[in-house]
LUMKEMAR-18585 format. One record per residue (C-alpha): x, y, z; residue number from 1. Coordinates in pm, whole numbers, plus 50000, padded with zeros to 5 digits. Layout:
<recs>
       x       y       z   seq
       X       Y       Z   NUM
...
</recs>
This chain:
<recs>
       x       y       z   seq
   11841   56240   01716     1
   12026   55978   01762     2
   12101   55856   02193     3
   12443   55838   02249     4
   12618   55514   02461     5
   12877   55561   02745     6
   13106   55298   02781     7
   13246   55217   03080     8
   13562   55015   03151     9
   13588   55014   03483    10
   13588   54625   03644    11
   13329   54535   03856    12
   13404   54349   04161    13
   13223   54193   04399    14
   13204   54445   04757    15
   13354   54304   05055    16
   13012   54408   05243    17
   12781   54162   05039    18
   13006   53884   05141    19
   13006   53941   05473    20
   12601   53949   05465    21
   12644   53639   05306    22
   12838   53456   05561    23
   12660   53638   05830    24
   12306   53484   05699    25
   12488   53158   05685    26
   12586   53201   05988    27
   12263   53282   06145    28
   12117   53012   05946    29
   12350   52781   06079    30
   12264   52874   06496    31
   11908   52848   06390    32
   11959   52472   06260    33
   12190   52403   06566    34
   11921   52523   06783    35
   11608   52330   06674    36
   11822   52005   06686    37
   11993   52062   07031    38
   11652   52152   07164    39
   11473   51824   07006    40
   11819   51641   07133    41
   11735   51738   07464    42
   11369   51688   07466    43
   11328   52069   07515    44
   11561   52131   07769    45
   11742   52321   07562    46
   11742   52656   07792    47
   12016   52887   07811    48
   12134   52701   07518    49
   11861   52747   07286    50
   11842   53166   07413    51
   12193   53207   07324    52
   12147   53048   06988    53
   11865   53204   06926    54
   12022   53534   07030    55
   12357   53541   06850    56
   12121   53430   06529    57
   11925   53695   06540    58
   12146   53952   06593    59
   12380   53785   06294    60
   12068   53795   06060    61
   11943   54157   06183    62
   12384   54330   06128    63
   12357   54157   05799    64
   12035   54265   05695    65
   12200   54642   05723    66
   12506   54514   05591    67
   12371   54431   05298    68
   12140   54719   05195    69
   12395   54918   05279    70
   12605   54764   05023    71
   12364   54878   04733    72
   12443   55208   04771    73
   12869   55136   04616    74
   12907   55210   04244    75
   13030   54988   04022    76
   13012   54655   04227    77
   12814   54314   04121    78
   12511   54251   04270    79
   12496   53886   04341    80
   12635   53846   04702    81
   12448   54199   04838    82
   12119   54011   04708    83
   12219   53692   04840    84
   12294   53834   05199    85
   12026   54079   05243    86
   11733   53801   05086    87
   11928   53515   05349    88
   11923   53772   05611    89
   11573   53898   05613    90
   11424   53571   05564    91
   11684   53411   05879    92
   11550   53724   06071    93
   11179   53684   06009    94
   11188   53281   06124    95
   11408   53325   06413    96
   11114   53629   06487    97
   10812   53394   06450    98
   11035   53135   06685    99
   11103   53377   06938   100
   10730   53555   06951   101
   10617   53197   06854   102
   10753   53119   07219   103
   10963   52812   07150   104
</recs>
């Protein structure tokens, strides 16, 4: 018996969600780059500098980790920028982790 094909013509678009996990891991790749250099700029006398950095990125990397997953769940959406974000936000998160338990 032969399968039958649906057809679907509905557009695809891209969800507003995955973008904003996409900026948000730029974002929070952007404070972790800010804070090695204003740290080595200072000859580690970074302090309340560095923690707020290090702070805002992780919590920037952490929302759009969630952000992103949650994105997944939409029908009929493209998949590039929910990958994008959640893989730029989980891998943001995991360094600024090892920097923060790494006790920099």
């Amino acid at each position: 018996m032969a399968k039958k094909t649906m057809y679907s013509f509905e557009e695809k678009t891209h969800p507003t969600d995955g973008i904003v996990s996409t900026i948000m891991g730029g974002i929070s790749l952007a404070l972790l780059i800010v804070a090695v250099y204003s740290s080595y700029y200072m000859r580690g006398d970074a302090g309340i500098y560095a923690g707020a950095f290090g702070l805002s990125g992780i919590l920037f990397a952490f929302v759009g980790f969630i952000i992103g997953v949650k994105s997944f769940s939409r029908k009929n959406i493209k998949y590039k920028y929910p990958k994008i974000g959640s893989i730029l936000c989980g891998i943001v998160f995991v360094v600024w982790l090892g920097v923060a338990l790494g006790g920099a």
